[in-house]
MDTraj code that builds the backbone (N, CA, C; nanometers):
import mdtraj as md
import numpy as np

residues = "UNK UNK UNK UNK UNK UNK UNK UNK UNK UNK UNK UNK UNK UNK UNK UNK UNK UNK UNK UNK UNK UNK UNK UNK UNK UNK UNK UNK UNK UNK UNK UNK UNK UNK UNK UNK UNK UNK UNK UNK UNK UNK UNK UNK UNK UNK UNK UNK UNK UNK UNK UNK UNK UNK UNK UNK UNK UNK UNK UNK UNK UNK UNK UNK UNK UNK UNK UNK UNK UNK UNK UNK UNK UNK UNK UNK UNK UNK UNK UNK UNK UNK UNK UNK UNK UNK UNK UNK UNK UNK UNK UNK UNK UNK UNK UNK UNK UNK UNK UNK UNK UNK UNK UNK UNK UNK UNK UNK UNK UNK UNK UNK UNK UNK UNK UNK UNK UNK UNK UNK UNK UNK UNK UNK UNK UNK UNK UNK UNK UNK UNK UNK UNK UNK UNK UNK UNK UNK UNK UNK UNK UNK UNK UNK UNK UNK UNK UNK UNK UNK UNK UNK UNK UNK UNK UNK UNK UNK UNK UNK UNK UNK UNK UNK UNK UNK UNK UNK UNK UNK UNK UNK UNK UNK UNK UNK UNK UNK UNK UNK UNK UNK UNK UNK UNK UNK UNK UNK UNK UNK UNK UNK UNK UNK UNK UNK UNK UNK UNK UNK UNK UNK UNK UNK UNK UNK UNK UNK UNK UNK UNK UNK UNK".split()
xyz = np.array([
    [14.0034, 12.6912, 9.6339],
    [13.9458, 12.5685, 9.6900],
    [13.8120, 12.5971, 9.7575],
    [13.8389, 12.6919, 9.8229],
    [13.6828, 12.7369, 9.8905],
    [13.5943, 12.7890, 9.7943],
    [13.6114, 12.8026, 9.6651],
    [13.5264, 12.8562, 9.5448],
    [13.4780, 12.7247, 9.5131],
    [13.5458, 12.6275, 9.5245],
    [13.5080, 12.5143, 9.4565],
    [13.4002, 12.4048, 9.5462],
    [13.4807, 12.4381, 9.6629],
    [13.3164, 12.3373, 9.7286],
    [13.1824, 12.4289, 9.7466],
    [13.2214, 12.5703, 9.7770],
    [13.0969, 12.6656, 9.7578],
    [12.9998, 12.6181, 9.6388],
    [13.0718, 12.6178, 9.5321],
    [13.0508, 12.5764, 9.3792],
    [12.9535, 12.4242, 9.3890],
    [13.0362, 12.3568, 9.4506],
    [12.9799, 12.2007, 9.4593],
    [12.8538, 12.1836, 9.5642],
    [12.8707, 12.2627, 9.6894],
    [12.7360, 12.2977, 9.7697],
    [12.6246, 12.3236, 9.6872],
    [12.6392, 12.4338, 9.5672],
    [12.5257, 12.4772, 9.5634],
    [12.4651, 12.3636, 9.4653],
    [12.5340, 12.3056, 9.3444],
    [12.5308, 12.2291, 9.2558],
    [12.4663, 12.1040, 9.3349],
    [12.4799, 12.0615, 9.4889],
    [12.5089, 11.9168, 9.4806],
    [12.3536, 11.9506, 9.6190],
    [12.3724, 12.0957, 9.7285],
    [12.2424, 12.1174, 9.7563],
    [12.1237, 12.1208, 9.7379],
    [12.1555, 12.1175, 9.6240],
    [12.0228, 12.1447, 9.5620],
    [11.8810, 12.0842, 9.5707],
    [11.9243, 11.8876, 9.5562],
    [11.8279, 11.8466, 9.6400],
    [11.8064, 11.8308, 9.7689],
    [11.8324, 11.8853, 9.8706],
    [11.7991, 11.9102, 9.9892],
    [11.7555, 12.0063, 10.0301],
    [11.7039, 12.1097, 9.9337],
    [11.6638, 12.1759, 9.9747],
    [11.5230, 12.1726, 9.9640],
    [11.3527, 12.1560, 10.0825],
    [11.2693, 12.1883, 10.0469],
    [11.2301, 12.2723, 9.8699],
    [11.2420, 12.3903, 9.9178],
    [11.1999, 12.4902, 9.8486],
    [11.1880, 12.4252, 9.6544],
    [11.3130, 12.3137, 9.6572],
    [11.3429, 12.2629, 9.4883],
    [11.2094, 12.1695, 9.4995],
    [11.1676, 12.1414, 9.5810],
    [11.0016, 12.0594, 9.5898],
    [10.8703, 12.1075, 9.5613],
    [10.9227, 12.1971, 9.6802],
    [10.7671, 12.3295, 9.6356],
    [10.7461, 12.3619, 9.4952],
    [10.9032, 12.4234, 9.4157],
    [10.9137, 12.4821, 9.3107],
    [10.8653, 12.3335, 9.1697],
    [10.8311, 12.2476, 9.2146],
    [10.8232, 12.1159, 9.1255],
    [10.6987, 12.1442, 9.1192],
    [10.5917, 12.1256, 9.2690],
    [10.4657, 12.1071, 9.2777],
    [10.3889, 12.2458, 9.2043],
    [10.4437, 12.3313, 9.2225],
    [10.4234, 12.4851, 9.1692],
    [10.4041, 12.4527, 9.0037],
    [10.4911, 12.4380, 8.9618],
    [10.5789, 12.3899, 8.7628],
    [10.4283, 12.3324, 8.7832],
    [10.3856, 12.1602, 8.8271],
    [10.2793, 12.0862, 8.7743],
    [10.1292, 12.1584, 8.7999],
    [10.1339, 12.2678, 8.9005],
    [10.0361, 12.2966, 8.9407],
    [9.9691, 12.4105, 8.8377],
    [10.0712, 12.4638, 8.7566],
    [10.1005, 12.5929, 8.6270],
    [10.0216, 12.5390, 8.4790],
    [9.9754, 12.3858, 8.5078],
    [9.9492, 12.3666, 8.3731],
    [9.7858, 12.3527, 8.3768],
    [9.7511, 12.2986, 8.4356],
    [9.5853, 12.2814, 8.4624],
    [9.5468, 12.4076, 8.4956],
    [9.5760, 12.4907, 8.6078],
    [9.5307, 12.6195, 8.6569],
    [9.5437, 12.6929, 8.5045],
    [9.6622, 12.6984, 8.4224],
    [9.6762, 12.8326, 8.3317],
    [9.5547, 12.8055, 8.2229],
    [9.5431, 12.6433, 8.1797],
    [9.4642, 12.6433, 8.0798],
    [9.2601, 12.6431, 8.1661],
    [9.3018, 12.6491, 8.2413],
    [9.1492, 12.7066, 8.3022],
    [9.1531, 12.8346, 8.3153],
    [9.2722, 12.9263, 8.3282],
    [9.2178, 13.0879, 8.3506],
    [9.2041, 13.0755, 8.2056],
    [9.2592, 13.0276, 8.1159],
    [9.3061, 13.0524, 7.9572],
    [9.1408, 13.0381, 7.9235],
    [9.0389, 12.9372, 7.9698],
    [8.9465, 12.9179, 7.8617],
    [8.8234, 13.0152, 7.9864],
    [8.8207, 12.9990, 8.0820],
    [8.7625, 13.0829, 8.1540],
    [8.7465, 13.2145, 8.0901],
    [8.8681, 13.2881, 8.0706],
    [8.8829, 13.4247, 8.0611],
    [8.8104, 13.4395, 7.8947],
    [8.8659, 13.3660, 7.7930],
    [8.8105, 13.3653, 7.6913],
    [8.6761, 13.3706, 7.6761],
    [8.6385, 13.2416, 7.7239],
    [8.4790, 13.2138, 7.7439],
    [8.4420, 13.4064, 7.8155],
    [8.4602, 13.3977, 7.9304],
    [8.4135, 13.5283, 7.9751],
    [8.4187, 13.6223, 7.8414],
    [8.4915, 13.6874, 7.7991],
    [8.5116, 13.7950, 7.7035],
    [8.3981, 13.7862, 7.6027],
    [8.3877, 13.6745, 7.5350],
    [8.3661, 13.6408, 7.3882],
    [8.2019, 13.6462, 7.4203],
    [8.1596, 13.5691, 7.5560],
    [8.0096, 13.6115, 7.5648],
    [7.9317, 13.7427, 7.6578],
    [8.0597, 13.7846, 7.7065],
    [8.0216, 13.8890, 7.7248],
    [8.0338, 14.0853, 7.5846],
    [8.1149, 14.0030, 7.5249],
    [8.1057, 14.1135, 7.4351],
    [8.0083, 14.0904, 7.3149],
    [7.9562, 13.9422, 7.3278],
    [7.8371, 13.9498, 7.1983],
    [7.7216, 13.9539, 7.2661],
    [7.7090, 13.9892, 7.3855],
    [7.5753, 14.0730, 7.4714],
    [7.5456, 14.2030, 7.5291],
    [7.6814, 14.2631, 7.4277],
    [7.6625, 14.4100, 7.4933],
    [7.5267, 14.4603, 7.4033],
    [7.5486, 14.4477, 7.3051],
    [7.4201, 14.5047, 7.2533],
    [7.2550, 14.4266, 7.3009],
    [7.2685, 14.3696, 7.3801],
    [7.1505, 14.3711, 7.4677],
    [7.1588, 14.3597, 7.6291],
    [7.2818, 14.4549, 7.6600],
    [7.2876, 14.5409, 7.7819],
    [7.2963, 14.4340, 7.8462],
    [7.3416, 14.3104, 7.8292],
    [7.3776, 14.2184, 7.9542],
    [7.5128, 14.1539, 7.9514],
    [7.5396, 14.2344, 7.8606],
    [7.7165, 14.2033, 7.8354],
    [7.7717, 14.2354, 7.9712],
    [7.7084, 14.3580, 7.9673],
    [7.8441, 14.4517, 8.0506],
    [7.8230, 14.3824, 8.2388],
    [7.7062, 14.3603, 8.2380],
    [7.8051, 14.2866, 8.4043],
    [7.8050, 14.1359, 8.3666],
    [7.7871, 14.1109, 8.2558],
    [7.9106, 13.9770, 8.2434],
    [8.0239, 14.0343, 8.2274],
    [8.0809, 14.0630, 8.1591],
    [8.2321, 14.1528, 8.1622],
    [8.3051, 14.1799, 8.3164],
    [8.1705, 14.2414, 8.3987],
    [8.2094, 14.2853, 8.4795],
    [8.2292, 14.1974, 8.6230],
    [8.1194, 14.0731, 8.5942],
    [8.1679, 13.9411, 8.6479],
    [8.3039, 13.8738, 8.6179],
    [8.3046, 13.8768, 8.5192],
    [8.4419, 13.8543, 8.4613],
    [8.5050, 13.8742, 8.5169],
    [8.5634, 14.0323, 8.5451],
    [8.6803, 14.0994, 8.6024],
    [8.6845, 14.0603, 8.7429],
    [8.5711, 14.0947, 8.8232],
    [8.5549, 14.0149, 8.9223],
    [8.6271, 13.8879, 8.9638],
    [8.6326, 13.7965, 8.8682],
    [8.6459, 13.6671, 8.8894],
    [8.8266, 13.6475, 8.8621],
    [8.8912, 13.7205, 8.8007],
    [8.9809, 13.7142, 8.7707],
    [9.0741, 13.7612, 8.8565],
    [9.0557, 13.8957, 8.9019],
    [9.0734, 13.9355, 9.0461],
    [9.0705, 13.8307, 9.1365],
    [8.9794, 13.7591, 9.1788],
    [9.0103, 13.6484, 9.2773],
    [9.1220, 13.5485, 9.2392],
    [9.1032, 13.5208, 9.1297],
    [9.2203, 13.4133, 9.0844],
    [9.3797, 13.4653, 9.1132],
    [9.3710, 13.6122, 9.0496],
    [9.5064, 13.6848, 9.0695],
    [9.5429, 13.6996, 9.2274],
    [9.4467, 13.7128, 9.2909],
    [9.5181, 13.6776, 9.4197],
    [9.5105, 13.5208, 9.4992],
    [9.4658, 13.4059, 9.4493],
    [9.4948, 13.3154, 9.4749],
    [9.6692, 13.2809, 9.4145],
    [9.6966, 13.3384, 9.2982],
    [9.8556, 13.3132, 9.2523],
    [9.9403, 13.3688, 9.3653],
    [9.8555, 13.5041, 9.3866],
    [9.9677, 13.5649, 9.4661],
    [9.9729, 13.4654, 9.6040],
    [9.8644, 13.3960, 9.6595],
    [9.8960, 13.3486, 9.7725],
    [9.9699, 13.2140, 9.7178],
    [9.9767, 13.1352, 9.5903],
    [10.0506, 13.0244, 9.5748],
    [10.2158, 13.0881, 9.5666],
    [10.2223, 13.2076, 9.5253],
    [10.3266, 13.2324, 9.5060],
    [10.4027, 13.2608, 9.6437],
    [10.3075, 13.2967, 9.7673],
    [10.3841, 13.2944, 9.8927],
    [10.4332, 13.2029, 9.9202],
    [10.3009, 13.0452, 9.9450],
    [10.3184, 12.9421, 10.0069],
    [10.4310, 12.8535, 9.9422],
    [10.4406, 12.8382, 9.8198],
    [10.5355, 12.7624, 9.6875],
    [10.6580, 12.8390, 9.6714],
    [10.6162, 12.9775, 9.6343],
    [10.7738, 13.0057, 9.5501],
    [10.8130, 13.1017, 9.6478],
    [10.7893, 13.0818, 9.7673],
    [10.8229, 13.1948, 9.8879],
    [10.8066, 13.3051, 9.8770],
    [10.7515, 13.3803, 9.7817],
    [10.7689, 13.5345, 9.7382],
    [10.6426, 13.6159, 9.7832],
    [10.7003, 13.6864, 9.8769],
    [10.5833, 13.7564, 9.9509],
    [10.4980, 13.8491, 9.8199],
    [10.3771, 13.8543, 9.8072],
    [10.3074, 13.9399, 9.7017],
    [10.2095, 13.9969, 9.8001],
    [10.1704, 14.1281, 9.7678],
    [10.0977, 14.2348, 9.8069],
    [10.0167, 14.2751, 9.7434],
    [9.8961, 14.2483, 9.7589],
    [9.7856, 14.3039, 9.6611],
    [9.7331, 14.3573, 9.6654],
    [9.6813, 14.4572, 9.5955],
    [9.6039, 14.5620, 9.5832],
    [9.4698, 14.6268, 9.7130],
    [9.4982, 14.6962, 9.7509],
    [9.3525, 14.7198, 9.8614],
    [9.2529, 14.8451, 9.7771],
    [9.1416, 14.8053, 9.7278],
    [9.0409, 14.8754, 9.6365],
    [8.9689, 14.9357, 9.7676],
    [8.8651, 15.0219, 9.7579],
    [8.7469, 15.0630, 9.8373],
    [8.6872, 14.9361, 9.8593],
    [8.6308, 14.9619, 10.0010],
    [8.5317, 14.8765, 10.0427],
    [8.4059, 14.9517, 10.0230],
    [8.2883, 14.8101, 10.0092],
    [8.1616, 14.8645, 9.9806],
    [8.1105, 14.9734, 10.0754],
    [8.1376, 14.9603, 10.2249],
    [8.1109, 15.0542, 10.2881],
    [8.2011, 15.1666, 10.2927],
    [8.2763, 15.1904, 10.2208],
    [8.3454, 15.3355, 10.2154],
    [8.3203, 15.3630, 10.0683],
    [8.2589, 15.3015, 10.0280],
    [8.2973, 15.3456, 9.8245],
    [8.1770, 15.4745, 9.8202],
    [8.1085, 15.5043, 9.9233],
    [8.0079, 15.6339, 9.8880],
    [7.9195, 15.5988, 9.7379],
    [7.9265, 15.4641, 9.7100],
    [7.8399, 15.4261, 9.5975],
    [7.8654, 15.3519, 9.5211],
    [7.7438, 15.2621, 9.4237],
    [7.8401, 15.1823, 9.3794],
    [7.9380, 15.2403, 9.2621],
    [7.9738, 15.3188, 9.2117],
    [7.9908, 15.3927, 9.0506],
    [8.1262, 15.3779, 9.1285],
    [8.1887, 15.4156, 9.2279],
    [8.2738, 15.4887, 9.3100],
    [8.3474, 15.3087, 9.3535],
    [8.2422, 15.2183, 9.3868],
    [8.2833, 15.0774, 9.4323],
    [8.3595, 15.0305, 9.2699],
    [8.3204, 15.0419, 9.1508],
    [8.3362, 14.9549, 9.0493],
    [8.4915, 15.0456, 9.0109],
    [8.4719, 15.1720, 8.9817],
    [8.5741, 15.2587, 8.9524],
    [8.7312, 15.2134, 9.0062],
    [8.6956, 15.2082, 9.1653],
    [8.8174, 15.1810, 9.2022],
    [8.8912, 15.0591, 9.1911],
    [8.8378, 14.9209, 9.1050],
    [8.8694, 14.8288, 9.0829],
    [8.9039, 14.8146, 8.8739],
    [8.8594, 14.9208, 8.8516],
    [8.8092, 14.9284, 8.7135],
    [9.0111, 14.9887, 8.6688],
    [9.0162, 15.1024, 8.7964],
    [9.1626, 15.2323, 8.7567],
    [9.2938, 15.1008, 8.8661],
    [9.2310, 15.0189, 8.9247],
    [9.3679, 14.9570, 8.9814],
    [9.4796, 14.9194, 8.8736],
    [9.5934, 14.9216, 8.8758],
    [9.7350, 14.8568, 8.8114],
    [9.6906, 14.7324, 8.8317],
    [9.6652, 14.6500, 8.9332],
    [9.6591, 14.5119, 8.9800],
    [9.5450, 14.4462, 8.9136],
    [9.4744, 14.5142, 8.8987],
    [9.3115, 14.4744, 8.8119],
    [9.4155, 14.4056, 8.6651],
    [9.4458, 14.4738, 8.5911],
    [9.4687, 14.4900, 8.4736],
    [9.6051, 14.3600, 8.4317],
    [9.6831, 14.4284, 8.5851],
    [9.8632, 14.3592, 8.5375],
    [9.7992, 14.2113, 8.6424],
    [9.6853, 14.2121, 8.6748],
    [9.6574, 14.0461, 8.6979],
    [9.6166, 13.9312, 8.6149],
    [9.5377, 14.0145, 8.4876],
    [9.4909, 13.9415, 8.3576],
    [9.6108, 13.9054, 8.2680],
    [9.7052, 14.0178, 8.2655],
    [9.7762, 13.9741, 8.2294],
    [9.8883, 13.8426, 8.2250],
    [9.9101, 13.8674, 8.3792],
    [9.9627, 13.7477, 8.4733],
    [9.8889, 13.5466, 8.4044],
    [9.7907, 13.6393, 8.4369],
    [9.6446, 13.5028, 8.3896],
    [9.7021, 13.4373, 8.2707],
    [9.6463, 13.5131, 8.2016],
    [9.6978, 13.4951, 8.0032],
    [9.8129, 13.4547, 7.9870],
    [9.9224, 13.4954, 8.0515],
    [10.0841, 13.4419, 8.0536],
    [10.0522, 13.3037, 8.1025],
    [9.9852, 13.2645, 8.2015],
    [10.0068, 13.1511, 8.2979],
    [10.0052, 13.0336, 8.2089],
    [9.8540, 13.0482, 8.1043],
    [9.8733, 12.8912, 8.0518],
    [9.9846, 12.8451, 7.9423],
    [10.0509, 12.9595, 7.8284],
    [10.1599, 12.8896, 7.7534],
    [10.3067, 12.8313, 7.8520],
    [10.3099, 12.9310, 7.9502],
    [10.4124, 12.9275, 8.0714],
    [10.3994, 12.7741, 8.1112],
    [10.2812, 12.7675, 8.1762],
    [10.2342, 12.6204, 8.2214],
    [10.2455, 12.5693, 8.1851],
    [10.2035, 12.5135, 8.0192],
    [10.2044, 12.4188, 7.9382],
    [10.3832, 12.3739, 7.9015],
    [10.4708, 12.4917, 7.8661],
    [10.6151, 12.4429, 7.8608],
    [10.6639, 12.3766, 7.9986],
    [10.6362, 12.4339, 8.1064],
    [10.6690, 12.4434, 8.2452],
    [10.6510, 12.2646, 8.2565],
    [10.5439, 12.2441, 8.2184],
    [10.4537, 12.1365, 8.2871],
    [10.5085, 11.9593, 8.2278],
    [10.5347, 11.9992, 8.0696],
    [10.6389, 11.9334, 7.9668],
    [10.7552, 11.9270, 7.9868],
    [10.8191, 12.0334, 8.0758],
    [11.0150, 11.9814, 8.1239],
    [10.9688, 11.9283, 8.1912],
    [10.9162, 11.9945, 8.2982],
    [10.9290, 11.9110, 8.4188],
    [10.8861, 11.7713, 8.4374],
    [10.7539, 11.7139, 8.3662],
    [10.7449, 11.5448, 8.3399],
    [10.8283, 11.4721, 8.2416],
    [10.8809, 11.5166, 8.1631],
    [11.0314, 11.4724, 8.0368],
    [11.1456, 11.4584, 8.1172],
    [11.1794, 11.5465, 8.2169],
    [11.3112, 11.5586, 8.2501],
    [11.2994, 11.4684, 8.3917],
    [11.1492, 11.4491, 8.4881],
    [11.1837, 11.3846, 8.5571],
    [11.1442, 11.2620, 8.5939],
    [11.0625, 11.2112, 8.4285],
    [11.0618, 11.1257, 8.3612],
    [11.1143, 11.0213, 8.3533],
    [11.2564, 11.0603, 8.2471],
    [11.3995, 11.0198, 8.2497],
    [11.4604, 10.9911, 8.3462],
    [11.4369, 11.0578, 8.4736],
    [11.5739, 11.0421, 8.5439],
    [11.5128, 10.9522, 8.6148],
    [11.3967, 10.9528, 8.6655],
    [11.3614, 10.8489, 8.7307],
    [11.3664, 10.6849, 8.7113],
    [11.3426, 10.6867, 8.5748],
    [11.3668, 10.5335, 8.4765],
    [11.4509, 10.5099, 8.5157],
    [11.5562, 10.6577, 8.4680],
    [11.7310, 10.5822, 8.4625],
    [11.7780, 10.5279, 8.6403],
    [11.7347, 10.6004, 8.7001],
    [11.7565, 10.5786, 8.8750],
    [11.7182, 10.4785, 8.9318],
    [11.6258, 10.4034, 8.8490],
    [11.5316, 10.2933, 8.9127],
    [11.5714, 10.1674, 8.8581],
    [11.6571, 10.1564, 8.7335],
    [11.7471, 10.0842, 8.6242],
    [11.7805, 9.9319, 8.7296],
    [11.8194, 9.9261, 8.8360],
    [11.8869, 9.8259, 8.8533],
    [11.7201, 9.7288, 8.9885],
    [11.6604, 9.7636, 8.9330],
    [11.4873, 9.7115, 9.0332],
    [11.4290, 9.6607, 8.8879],
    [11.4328, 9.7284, 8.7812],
    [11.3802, 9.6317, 8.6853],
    [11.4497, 9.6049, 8.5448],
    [11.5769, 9.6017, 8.5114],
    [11.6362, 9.6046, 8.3755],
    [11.6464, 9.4374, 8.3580],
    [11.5593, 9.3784, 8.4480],
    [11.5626, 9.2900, 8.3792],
    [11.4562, 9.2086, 8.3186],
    [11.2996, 9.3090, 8.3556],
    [11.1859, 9.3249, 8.2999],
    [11.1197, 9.4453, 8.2374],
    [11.2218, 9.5427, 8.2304],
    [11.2152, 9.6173, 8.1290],
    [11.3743, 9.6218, 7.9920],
    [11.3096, 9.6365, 7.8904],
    [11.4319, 9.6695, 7.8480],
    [11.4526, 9.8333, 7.7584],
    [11.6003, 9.7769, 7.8458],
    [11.6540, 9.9583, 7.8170],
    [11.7574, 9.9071, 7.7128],
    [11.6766, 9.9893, 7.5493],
    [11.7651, 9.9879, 7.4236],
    [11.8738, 10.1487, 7.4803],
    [11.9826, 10.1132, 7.4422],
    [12.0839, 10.2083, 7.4311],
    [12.1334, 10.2038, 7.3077],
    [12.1824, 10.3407, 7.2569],
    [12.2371, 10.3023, 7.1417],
    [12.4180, 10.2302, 7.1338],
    [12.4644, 10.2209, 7.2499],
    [12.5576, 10.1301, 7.2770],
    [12.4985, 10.0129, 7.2871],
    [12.4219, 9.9128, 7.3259],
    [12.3396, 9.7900, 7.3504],
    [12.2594, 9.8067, 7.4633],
    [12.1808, 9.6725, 7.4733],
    [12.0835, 9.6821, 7.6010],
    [12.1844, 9.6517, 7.7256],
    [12.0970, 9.6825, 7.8109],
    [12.1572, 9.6558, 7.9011],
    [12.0819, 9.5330, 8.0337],
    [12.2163, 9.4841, 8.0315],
    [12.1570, 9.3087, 8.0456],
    [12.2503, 9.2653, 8.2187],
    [12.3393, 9.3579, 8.2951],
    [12.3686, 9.3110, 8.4134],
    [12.3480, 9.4074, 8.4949],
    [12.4177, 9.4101, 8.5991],
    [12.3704, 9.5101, 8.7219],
    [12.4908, 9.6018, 8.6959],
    [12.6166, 9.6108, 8.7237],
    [12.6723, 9.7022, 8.6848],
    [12.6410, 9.8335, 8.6170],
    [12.5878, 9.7337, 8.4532],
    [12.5204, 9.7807, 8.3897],
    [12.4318, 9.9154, 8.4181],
    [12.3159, 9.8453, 8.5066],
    [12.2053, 9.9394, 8.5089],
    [12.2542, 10.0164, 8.6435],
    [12.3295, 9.9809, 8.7278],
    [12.4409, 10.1141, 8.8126],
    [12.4916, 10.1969, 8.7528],
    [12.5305, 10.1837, 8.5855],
    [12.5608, 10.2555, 8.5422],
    [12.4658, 10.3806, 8.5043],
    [12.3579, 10.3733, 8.4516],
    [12.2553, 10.4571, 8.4400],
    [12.1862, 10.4937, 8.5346],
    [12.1689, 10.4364, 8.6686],
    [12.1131, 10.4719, 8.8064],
    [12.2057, 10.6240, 8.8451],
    [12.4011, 10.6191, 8.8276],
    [12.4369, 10.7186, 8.8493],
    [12.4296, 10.8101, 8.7248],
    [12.4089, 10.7933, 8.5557],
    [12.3446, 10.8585, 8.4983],
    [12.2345, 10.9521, 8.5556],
    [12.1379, 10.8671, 8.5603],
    [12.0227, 10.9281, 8.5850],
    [11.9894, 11.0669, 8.7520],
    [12.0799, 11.0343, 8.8384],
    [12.1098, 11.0988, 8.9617],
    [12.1504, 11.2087, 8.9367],
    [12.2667, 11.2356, 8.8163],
    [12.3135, 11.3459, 8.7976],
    [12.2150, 11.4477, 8.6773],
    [12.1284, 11.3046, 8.6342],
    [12.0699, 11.4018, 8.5527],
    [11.9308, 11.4564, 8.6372],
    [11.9496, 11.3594, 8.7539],
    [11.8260, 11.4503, 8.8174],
    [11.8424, 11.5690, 8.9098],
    [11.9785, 11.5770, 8.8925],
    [12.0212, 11.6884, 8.9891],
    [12.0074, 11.8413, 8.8705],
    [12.0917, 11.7798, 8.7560],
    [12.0224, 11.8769, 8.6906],
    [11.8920, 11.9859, 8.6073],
    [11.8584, 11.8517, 8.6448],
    [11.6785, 11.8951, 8.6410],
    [11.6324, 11.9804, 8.7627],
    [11.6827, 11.9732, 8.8701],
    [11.5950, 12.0216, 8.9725],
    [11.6667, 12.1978, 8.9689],
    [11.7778, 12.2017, 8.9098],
    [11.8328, 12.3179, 8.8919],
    [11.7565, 12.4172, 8.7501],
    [11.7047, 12.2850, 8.6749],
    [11.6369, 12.3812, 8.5995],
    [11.4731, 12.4154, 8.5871],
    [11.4257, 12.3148, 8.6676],
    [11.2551, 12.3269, 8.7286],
    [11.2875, 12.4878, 8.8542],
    [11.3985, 12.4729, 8.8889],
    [11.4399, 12.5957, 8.9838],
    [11.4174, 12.7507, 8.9018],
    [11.5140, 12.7189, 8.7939],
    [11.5114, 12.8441, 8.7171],
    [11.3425, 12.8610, 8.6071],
    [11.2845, 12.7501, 8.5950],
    [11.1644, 12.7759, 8.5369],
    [11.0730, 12.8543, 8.6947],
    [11.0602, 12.7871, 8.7853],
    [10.9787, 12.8410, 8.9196],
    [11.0744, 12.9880, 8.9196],
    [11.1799, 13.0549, 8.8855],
    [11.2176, 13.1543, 8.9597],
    [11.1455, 13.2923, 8.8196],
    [11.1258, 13.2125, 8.7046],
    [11.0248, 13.3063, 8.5787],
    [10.9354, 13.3535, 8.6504],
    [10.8462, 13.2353, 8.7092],
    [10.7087, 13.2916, 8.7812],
    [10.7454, 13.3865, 8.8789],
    [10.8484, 13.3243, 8.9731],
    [10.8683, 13.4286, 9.0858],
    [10.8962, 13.5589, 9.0052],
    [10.9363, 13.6019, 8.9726],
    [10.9771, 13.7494, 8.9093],
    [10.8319, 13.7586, 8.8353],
    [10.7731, 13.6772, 8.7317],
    [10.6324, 13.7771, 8.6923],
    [10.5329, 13.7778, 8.8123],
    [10.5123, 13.7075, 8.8820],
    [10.4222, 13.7907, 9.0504],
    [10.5056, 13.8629, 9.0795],
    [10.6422, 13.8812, 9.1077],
    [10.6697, 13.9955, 9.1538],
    [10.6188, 14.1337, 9.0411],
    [10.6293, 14.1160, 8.9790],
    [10.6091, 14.2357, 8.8916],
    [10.4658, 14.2506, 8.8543],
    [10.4070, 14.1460, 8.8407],
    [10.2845, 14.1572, 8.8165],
    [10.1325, 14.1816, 8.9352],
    [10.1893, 14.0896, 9.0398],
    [10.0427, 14.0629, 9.1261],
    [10.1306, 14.1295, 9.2585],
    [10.2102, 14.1725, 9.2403],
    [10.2303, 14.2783, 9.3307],
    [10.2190, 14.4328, 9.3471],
    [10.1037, 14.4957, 9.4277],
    [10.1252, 14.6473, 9.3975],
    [10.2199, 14.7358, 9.5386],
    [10.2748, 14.6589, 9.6382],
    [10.3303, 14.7226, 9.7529],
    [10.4820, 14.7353, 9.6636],
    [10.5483, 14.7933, 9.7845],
    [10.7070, 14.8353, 9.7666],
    [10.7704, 14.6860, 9.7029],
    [10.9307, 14.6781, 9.6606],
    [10.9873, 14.5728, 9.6563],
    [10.9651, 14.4802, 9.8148],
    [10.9842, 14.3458, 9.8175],
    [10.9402, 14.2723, 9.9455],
    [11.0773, 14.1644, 9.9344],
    [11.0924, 14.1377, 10.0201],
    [11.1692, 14.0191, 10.0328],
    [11.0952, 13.9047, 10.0759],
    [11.2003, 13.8223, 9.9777],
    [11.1281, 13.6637, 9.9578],
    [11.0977, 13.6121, 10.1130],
    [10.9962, 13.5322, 10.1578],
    [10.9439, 13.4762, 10.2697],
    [11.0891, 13.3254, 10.2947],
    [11.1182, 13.4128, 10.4085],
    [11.1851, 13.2929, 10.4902],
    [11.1458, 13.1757, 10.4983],
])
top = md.Topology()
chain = top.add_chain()
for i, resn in enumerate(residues, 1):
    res = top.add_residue(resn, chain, resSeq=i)
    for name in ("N", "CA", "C"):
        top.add_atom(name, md.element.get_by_symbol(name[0]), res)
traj = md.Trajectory(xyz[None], top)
């Protein structure tokens, strides 16, 4: 018995909990950001590698990297504030300790975090784009169905049982739709907990961390 309301807590908690909010705004926030690192990063590459042969490729490239680096740690800070997950990023030489610049570029050039942040990048926009498609489909639906008995009688809802034409009726799909929005928020949960694990693995270079209280 105590397995079973444990069971029903977590199932039925779910919307009360902040954090299933954050993890929503996070999902919509995954689709615009990914397809801007997506054409950013491209754009960067493609004109910086058809200017190497007139030697102005390479600190476009190297703007590039630059720029991407900042982005990778803007995830890591969405990933604090949104998906609670503390991320640790990389500390390179500073200009005043790098003894030069060869020595300043190097140490950003050999970072893990340099590299496993582009990566991060490049993942973000197909991620986003599925991410971004449940989450307006699924809460889409539930919302229609939840809202069923405010307008079913200026909208009409074809069912493939018939329309639906009284209040009962559209009570009926209001608690449809509740349960299906409960299950949505369990699975916008498990899409936000993908990301959490690739910042952890990715835009993090400190020890394992525990998630932010």
């Amino acid at each position: 018995m105590k397995n079973l309301l444990s069971g029903l807590k977590n199932v039925l908690g779910v919307a009360l909990r902040p954090g299933s909010y954050l993890n929503i705004l996070y999902l919509l926030l995954a689709f615009p950001l990914g397809i801007f690192y997506f054409v950013y990063l491209i754009t960067g590459f493609s004109i910086g590698l058809s200017l190497l042969y007139f030697f102005i490729g390479l600190p476009f490239l190297l703007l590039t990297m630059f720029s991407w680096r900042i982005f990778a740690r803007f995830e890591g800070l969405q990933a604090k504030w949104l998906l609670k997950e503390t991320i640790q990023p990389d500390q390179p030489i500073r200009w005043n300790e790098a003894n030069g610049f060869w020595n300043w570029i190097t140490s950003r050039l050999s970072s893990k975090y340099t590299w496993k942040g582009l990566v991060y990048l490049l993942l973000k926009a197909p991620l986003g784009v599925v991410s971004f498609i449940v989450t307006v489909m699924l809460a889409s639906v539930s919302g229609v169905l939840i809202i069923a008995p405010f307008i079913y009688k200026f909208v009409d809802y074809e069912l493939p049982w018939g329309a639906i034409s009284t209040l009962p009726q559209a009570l009926s799909l209001t608690a449809i739709g509740l349960i299906l929005g409960l299950f949505s928020l369990h699975i916008f949960n498990g899409l936000a907990a993908v990301f959490r694990w690739l910042s952890r693995i990715l835009l993090n270079t400190g020890p394992k961390l525990a998630a932010v209280e």
